[in-house]
N, C-alpha and C positions, 0 to 999 in steps of 0.2 A: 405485426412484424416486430421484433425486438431490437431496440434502437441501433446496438452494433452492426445487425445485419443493413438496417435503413442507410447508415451509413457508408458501409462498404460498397453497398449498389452505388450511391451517390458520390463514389470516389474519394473519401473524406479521412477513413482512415490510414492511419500510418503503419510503421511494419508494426509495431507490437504487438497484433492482433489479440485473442483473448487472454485470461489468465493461462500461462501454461501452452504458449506456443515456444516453437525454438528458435531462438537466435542466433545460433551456430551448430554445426556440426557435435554430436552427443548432449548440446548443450538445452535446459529450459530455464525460463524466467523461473528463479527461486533457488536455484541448485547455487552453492557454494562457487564462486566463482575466484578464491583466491588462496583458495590451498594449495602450496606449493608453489608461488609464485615470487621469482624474486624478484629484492626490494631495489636493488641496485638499477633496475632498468624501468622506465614505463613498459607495462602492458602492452601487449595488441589488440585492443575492441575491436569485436567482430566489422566488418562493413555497416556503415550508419547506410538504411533507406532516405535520402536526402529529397525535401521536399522540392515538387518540380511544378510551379504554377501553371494552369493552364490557361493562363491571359496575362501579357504584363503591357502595362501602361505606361510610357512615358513621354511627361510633358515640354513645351518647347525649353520652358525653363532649367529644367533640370540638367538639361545639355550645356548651359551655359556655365556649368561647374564641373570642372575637371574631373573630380567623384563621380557625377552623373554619367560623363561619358565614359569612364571606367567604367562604372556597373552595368550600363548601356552594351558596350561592347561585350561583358563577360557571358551578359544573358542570350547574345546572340550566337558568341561563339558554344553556347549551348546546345542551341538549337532551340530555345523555348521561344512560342510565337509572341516576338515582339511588333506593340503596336504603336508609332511615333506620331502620339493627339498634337492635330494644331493649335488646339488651344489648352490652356493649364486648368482647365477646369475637367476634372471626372465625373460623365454623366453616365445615364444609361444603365446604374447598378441598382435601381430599383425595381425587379419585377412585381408584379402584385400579387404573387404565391412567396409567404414567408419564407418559408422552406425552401424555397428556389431562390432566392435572395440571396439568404447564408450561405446556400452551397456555391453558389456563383461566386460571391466578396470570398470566402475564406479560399477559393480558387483562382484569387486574383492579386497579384504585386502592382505596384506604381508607384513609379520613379518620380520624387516631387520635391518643392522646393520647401522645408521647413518655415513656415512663419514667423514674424517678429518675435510673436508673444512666446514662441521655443527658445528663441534665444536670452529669455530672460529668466534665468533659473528660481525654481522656486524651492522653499526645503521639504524634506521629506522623512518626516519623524515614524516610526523610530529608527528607520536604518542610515540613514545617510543625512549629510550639511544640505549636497542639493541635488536634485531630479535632473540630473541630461540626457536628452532622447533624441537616440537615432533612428528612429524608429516607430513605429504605430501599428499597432496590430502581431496579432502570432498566427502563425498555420495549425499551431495544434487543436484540439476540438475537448475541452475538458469543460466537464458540464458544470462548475462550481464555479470558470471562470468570471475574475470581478471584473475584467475589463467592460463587461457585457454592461454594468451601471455606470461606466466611465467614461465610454466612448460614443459620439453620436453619428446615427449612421450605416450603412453593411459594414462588416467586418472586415474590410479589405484592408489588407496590409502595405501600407506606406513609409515607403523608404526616402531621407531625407539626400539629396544630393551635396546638399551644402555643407559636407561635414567639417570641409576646413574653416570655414564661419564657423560654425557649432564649437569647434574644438579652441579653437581662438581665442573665444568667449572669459571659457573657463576659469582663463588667467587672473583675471580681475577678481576673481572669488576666491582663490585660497588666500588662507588666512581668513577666512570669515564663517558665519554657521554656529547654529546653537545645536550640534547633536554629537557628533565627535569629537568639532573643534573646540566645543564647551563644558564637554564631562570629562574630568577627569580621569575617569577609568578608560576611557576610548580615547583621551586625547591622542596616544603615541598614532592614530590610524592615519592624524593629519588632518587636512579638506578632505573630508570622501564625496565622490561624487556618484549614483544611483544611475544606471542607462537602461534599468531592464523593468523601470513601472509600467511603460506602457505597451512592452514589447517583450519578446524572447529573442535575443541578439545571436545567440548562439543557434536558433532554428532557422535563422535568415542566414549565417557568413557565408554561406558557400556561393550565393548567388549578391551579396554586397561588398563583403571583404572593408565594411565600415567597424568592425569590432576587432579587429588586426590593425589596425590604422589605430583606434583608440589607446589600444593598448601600449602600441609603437609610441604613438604620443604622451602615454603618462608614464612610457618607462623612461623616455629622454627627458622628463620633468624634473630638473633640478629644484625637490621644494620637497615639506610633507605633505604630498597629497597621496589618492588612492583613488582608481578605479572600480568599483563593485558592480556585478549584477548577477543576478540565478536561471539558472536555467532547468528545462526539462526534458534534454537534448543533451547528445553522447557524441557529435563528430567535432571531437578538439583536436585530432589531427592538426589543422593550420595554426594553431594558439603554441604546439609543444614549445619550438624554435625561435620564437621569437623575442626581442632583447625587452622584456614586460619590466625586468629592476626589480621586480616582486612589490609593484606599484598595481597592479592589479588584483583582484580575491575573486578567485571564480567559485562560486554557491551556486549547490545542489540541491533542486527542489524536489523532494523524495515525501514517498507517503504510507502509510501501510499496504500491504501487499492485496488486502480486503478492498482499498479506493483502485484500482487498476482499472478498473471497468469504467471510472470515470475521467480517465485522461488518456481520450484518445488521441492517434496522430501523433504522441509524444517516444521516448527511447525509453524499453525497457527498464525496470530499477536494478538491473544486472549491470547491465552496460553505461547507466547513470553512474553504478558505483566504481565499476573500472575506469571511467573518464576522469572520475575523481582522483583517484589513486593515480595517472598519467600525467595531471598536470601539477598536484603534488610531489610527485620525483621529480617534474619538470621547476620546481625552485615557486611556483604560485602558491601565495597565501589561499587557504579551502574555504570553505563553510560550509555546513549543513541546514539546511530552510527545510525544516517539517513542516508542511502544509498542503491545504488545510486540513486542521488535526480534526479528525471527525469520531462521535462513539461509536465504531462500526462496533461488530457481533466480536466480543473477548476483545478488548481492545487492550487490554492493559497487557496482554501477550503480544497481541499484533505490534505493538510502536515498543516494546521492550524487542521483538525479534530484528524489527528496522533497524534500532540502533547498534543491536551486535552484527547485524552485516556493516554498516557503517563501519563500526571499529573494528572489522574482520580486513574490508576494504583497503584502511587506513595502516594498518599493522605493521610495523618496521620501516615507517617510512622516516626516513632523516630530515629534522630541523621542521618538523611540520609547524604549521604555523593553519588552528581550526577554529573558527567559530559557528555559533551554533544559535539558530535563530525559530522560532517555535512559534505558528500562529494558528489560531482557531478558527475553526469556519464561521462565518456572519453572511447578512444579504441586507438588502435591502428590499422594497419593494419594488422600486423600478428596477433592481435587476433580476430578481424572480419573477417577475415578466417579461422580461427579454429569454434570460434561459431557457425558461418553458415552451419560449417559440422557439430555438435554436436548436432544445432537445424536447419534441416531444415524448412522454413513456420513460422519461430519465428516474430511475428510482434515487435519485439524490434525494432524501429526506429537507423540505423547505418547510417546515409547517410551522407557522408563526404559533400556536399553541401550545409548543412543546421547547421552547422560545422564550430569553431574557430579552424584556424591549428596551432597546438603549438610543440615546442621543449623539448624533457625530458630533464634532466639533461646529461644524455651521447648522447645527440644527435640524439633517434629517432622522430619521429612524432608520435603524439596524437590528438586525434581532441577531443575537447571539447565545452562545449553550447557555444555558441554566447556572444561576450562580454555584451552586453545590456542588454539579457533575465537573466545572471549570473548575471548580479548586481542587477536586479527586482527581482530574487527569493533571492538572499542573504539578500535582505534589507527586503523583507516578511517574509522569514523565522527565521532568526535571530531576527526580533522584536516580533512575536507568541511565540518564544521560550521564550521572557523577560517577555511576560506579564501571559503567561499560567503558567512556568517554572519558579521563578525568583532561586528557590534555584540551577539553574543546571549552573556550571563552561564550559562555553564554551572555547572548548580548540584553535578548528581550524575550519575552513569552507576550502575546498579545491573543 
């Protein structure tokens, strides 16, 4: 059985279904989606399919946070079966069929109370001063995902209640950080602060409304700071309106049209690029996050056609303000055996043979492309992004 199909039995996938389904009326993934479209107005993306758990969990604790019992109520006024545990601890998500595991956790939210060790920010090179997380886990189903070496546990997605502690925090760290606040070239961006390592913030707001509250908060932030995280998710509706100060950058994680097969659950690159373009009219600093760059089949057409939708997307938009962020696919070994249980039959190419072996920083192993084939895509793709892109601030290639 071919894993898309495995999946859709197992309720897993999101609307995008294959290459080349429709997303609107006349409309398919790939068709030009911004000819004739003017600049003066955001967009109307078609209706986001918005993810609906089928279990949500929430602890006594989380109710003791005003947040908590906001997201509490909104999930009920849903209608999604909510289940209020008497104690703070989440059991019972280990079946002993792997496969039944993932599809359970990544069918499951819980409402919970961030730990100490969240509230103590840590930095996050190259993007950001420092990592704040609302968040734990994504709904989407993308077989390269790295959270898979990062997180221990089902994949169950945990939402923090205590966002006003979280957001609180913050204050004590601008003005500090070695990544923005210490390069020159990036100083103007401020204290930046990363919410989307361990999460997709924008595939959760509709059932948290914890990334509307962030933003509200670093748009009333009288300092230089900034907000950042990427998504791969298109329902920015709730983000147009809101008083953000242009203290947030909302980044698109977009990939060639050839990786589509491997990020399921996720919003078409159609309706990624109109989102874009919606919150760009809407006064938001952009970015664009190619990843991960993989050598699919003609690649140097495929991520040259990416980025003339980009700047098709982008085109007469006023006072934009783009960065442009580019990373290559790597694994590790503990997460190429996570994956492999979570996708079995995934034709993601993991073969350490065909594989540079590299050192992390603390010392594990990663394999990464080939040094040759890394500096032929880097010197392609970074020169497509000058001549298609020239307004986008290229921050990193990794």
């Amino acid at each position: 059985m071919r894993l898309m199909e495995m999946d859709r039995r197992a309720g897993i996938l999101g609307a995008e279904g294959p290459p080349g389904a429709t997303i609107g009326a006349g409309s398919r993934i790939g068709a030009p989606a911004f000819v004739g479209m003017n600049v003066h107005a955001p967009p109307t993306p078609s209706p986001a399919r918005l993810w609906r758990p089928r279990r949500v969990l929430v602890t006594p604790a989380a109710l003791d946070h005003a947040h908590g019992r906001a997201m509490a109520g909104r999930l009920e006024a849903l209608g999604l079966p909510v289940e209020r545990l008497r104690s703070n601890r989440l059991t019972g998500l280990r079946p002993e069929d792997p496969r039944r595991a993932y599809v359970e956790a990544k069918n499951t939210l819980a409402l919970v109370v961030a730990p100490p060790t969240r509230l103590k920010l840590q930095p996050i090179p190259p993007s950001a001063d420092w990592r704040v997380d609302l968040a734990e886990g994504c709904p989407a189903h993308c077989q390269y995902c790295y959270l898979a070496g990062s997180l221990a546990g089902p994949p169950v997605t945990r939402v923090y209640a205590n966002l006003g502690e979280i957001l609180a925090t913050l204050r004590s760290y601008a003005g500090s950080g070695r990544i923005t606040s210490a390069q020159e070239e990036r100083a103007h961006e401020g204290t930046t602060f990363e919410c989307s390592c361990y999460t997709d913030p924008l595939g959760i707001e509709h059932l948290t409304g914890s990334l509307s509250e962030a933003i509200r908060f670093f748009g009333a932030w009288e300092a230089p700071v900034q907000l950042r995280f990427t998504t791969k998710f298109a329902a920015v509706e709730p983000l147009l309106g809101l008083p953000h100060g242009r203290n947030t950058r909302i980044r698109f994680s977009v990939n060639a049209r050839a990786a589509a097969r491997y990020e399921g659950g996720t919003a078409p690159l159609a309706a990624r690029f109109a989102a874009m373009r919606a919150v760009a009219l809407a006064g938001y600093p952009v970015g664009l996050t190619v990843a991960p760059i993989l050598p699919v089949e003609d690649w140097r057409q495929a991520y040259d056609a990416l980025i003339a939708e980009a700047a098709a997307a982008l085109d007469g938009v006023p006072d934009l303000d783009l960065t442009a962020e580019l990373i290559t696919h790597r694994f590790t070994p503990g997460s190429k055996t996570v994956l492999e249980g979570w996708y079995p039959g995934s034709g993601l190419a993991m073969r350490e043979d065909e594989r540079a072996r590299k050192f992390t920083k603390f010392g594990s192993v990663k394999y990464v492309l080939p040094k040759d084939l890394m500096s032929e895509m880097r010197r392609h793709i970074t020169g497509r992004l000058a001549a298609r892109l020239p307004a986008a601030r290229l921050l990193y290639w990794t």
